[in-house]
N, C-alpha and C positions, 0 to 999 in steps of 0.2 A: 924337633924342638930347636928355637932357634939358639947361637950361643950370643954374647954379649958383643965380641968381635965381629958377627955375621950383620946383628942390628947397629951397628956402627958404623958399615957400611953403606948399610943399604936407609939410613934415616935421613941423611940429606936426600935424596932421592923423593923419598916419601914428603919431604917439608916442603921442596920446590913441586912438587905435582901438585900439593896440596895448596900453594901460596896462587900458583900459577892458575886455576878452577876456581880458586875466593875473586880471582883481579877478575876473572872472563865475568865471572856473576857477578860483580859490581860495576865493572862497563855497561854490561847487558841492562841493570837495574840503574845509569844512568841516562841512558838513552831514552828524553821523555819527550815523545810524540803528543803536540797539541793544537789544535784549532783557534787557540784562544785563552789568556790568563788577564790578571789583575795581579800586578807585581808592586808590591810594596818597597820601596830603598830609603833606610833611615842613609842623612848626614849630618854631619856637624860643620857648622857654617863659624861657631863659635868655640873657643875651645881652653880651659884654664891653666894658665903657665906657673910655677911657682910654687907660691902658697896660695895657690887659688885667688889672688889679687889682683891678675891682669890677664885681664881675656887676649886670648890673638885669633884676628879674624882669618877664616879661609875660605877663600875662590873654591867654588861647585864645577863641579861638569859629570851631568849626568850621561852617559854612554847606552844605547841600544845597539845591540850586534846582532843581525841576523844570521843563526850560526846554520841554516838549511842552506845548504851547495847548488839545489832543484827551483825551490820557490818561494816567490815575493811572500811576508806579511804586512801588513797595516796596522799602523799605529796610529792608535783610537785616540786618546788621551795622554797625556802629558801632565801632570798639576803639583804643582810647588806646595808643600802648607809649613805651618808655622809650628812651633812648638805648643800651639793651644788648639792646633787642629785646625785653625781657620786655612780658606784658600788664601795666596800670595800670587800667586800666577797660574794663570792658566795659557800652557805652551801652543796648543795645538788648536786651531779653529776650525779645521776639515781634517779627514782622515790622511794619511801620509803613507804612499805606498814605499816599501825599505824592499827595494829587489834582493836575490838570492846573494847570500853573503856580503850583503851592503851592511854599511852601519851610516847613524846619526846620533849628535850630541845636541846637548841644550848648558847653558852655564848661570851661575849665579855668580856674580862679582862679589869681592872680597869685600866691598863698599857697602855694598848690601844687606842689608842687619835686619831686615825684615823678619826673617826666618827663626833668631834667635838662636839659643843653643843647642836647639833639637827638633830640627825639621826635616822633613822627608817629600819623597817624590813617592806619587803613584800613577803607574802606568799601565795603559792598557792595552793590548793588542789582541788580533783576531786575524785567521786567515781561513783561506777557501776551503782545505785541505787541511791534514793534521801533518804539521813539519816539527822541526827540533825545536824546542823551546829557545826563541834568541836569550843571549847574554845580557844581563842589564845589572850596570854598576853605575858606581859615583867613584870621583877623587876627587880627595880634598887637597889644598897645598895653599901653604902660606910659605915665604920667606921675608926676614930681618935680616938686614944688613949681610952678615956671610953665613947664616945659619937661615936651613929651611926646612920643612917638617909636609912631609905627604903618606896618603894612605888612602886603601879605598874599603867599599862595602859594595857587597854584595846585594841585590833584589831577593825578596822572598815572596814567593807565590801566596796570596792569600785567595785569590778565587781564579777557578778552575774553570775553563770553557764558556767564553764571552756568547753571549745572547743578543 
């Protein structure tokens, strides 16, 4: 049996072996090999200062990262929409090959009000092989005068293995 002084010792022990096997199996369950997704990225182009009485407009820049070291994907689609869902731009007219660890961006200008308060990009890519899922974000940024305000969002998969 053990005494209380013996488990005192030896529990740090047990917490870092235990923390250290949670991190390996949460690497492990992030590394997502794919052929192909449809990544959804809300932004805000619009955004309420205050009392909600004055909007400040912010400059887009949508970001693809090809995070595979080995090989190229293709990026299918690109499409701007609006707060009501409608298209606003559509970025890409042919497919765009993004080599191994390359990235590309796309922007929307802070002038640009198209978009409204709550527009989003969807993006589509595909490759030959099943590689790491590239990165895809947005940052927003606006600056007044000596104050300026930035921040990004993340992509969210919403379809799995382009056809």
């Amino acid at each position: 049996m053990m005494n209380n002084r013996h488990l005192t010792r030896i529990m740090p022990i047990i917490l870092m072996i235990t923390f250290v096997l949670c991190a390996a199996v949460q690497a492990k369950s992030e590394l997502k090999l794919s052929n192909g997704q449809t990544v959804y990225v809300p932004v805000y182009s619009q955004i309420f200062t205050g009392d909600r009485d004055r909007l400040l407009y912010l400059s887009l820049t949508l970001s693809i990262r090809n995070t595979d070291p080995d090989f190229p994907i293709t990026v299918v689609a690109v499409n701007y929409y609006d707060s009501n869902g409608k298209l606003v731009i559509k970025f890409v007219e042919k497919p765009i090959l993004l080599d191994a660890l390359a990235s590309t961006y796309y922007t929307i200008k802070e002038s640009d009000k198209r978009g409204g308060a709550g527009p989003n990009f969807i993006v589509t890519w595909k490759a030959e092989r099943k590689v790491t899922a590239p990165v895809i974000e947005a940052v927003m940024i606006s600056t007044r005068g000596q104050q300026g305000i930035s921040f990004t969002s993340s992509g969210r998969v919403i379809k799995e293995k382009f056809k």
